[in-house]
C-alpha positions in Angstrom: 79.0 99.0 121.9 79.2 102.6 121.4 78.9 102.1 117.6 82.3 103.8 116.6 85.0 102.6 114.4 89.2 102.6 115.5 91.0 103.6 112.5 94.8 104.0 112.1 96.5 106.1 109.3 99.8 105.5 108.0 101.2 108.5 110.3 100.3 106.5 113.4 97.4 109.1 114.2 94.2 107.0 115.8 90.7 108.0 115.6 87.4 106.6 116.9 84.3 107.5 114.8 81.0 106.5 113.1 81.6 104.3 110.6 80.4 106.8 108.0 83.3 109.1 108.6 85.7 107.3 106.8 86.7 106.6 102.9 83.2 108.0 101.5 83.2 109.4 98.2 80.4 111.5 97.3 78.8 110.9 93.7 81.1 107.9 93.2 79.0 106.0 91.4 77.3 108.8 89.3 78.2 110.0 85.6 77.3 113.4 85.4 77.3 114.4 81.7 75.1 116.5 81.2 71.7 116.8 80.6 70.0 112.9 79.5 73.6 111.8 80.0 73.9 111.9 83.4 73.5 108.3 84.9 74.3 106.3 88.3 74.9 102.6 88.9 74.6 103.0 92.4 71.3 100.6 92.6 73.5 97.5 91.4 75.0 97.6 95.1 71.4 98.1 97.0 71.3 93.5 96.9 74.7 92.7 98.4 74.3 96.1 101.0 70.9 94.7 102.0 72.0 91.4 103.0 74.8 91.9 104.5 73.5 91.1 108.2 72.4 87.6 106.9 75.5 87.1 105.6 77.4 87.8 108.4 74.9 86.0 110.4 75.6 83.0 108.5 79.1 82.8 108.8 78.9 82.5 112.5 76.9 79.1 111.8 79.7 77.4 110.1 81.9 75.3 112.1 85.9 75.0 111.7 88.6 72.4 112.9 90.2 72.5 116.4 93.2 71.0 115.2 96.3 72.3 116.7 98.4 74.9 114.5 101.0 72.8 114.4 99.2 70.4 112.7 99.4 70.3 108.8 97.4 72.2 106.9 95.3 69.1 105.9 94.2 68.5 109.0 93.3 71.8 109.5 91.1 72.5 107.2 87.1 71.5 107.3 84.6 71.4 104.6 81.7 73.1 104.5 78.2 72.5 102.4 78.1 75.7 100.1 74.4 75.7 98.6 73.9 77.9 95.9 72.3 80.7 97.2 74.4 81.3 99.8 77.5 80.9 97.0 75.5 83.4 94.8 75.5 85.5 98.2 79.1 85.4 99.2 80.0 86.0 95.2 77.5 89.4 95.8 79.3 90.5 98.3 82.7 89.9 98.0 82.3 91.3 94.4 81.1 94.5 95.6 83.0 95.1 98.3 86.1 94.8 95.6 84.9 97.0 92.8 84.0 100.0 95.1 87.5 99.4 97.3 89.6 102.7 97.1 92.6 100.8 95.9 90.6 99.6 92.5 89.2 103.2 92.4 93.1 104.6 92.7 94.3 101.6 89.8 91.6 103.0 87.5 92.8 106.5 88.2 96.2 105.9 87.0 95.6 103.9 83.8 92.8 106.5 82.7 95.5 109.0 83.4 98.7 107.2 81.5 96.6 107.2 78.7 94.9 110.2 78.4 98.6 111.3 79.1 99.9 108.4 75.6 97.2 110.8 73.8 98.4 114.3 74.2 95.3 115.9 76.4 96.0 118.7 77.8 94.6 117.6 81.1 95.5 114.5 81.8 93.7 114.0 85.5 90.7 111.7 85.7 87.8 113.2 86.9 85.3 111.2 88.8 83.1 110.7 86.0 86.1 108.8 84.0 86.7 106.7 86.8 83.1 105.9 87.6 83.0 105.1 83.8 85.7 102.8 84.1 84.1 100.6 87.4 81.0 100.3 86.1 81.1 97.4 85.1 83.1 95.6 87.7 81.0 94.5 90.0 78.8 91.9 87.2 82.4 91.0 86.1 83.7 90.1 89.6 80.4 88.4 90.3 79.4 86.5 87.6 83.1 84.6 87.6 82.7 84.2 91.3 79.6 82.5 91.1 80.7 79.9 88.4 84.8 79.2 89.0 86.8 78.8 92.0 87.5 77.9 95.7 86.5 79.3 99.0 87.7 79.3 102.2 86.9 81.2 105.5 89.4 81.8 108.2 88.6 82.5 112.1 90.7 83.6 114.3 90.0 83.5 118.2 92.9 85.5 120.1 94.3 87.6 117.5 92.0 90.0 115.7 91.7 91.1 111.8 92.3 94.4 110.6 90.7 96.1 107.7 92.2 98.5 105.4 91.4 100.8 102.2 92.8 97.9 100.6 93.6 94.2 100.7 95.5 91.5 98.7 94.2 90.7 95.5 95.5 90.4 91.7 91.7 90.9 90.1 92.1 93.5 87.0 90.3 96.9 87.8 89.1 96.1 84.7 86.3 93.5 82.9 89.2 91.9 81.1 91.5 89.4 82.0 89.6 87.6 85.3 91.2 84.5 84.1 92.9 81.8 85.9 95.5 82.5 88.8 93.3 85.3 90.8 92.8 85.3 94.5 91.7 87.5 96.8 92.1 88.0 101.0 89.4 90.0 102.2 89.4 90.4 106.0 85.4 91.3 106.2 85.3 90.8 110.1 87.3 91.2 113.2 86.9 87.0 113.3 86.8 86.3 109.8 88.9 86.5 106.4 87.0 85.2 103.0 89.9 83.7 100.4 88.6 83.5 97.1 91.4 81.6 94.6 90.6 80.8 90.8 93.6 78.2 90.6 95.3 77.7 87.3 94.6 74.6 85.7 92.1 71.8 86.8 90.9 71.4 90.3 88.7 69.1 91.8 84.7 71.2 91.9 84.2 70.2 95.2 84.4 71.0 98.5 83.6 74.6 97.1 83.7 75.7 100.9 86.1 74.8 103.5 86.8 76.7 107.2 90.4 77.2 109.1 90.9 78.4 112.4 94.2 80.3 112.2 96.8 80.7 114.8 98.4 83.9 115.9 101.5 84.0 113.9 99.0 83.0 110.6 96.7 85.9 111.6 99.5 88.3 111.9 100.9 87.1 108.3 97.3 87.7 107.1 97.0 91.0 108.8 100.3 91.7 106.9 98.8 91.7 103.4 96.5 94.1 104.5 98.9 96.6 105.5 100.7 96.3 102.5 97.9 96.9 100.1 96.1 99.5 102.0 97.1 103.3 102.0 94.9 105.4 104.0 93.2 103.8 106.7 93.4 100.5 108.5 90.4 99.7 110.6 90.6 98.1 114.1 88.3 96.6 116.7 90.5 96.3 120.2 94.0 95.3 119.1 95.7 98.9 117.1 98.4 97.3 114.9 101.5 98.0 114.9 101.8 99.9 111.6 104.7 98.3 109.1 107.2 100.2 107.0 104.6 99.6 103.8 101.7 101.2 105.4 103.9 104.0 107.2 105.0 104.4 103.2 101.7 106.3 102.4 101.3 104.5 99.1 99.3 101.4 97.4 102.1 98.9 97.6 102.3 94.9 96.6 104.0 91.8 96.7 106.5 91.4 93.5 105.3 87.7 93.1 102.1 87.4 93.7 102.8 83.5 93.7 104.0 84.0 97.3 
């Protein structure tokens, strides 16, 4: 109501503020070379940050299974039509909201670093420019395999609410290589609502492209879990502060060993 955010850091300190106080990076997006050099992709993210509203609008229209948790998954789950421009939408969004995370932006860091390290520079740190370099073209990448390949679901939860964080479970590449079979992705983008994007290995059947869950508590904790584990810096809140786990409390980027899991 007031408009404010409820973040938590990893040292347990809580703070309620605009939105815009938290995790901006000025110039991000720019390469400043020099000169006729100089360049920004910032533009590629003015689509998916424009219809972002609609998109959360339309995710309230979608219905999900009242089948008790106890029930097996199967049961549980309820597809959903998935017409293309609403697929093309969600692939947007999600796809931008992954290539600017922090945690892809700190992953870039380090392998620009580790090799500008393998070949003897003298100063081995990644400026912004390098990393900026490095993500532009993530977003297209992300995107473009999201709109042709894979599965989708939504999860709602009712009683137990989702956090956010500077990071969340995923195993893309920060990179335009290797978005191949075996990805997925956990992207709590509401207080209600968790997307799951999964590229299964192997065949799978092409449709329902779309399906809904309605989680129970002990699911939505597991799920707010991940998100404590891949996040460093901030985890953002609506009425329910987390308790923080040893791997946010860590201060670091962490995740699973085995993805599989």
């Amino acid at each position: 109501a007031d408009q404010m955010v409820s973040v938590i850091r990893s040292t347990g300190e809580v703070r309620r503020a605009p939105p815009g106080a938290f995790g901006g990076i000025t110039n991000a997006h720019h390469m400043r070379l020099g000169g006729p050099w100089d360049s920004t992709f910032e533009p590629i993210f003015n689509q998916p940050d424009s219809e972002m509203a609609d998109f959360v609008s339309w995710i309230f229209t979608l219905e999900a299974s009242y089948a008790a948790g106890d029930r097996p998954t199967l049961e549980r789950i309820l597809a959903q039509p998935l017409p293309q421009e609403r697929h093309q939408q969600m692939a947007r969004i999600v796809a931008s909201l992954l290539a600017r995370s922090p945690r892809v932006r700190y992953i870039i860091k380090l392998g620009t670093e580790y090799y500008r390290e393998r070949l003897g520079l003298a100063e081995p740190t990644a400026d912004k420019n390098l990393i900026a370099a490095n993500q532009r073209g993530l977003y297209d990448a992300y995107r473009k395999r999201m709109e042709t390949s894979g599965r989708w679901a939504i999860l709602f939860s009712d009683n137990t609410e989702f956090i956010a964080g500077d990071g969340f479970l995923h195993n893309l590449p920060a990179s335009v290589d290797g978005i191949n079979s075996g990805k997925k992705l956990v992207l709590p983008i509401l207080p209600t609502a968790t997307i799951v994007y999964m590229l299964p290995l192997g065949g799978y059947p092409s449709d329902p492209k779309l399906v809904t869950l309605k989680v129970h508590g002990e699911e939505a904790a597991r799920l707010n879990h991940f998100v404590q584990v891949y996040a460093r810096d901030f985890l953002f809140f609506r009425s329910q502060e987390p308790v923080l786990s040893n791997a946010f409390r860590s201060g670091e980027y962490r995740q699973f060993e085995y993805d599989q899991d």
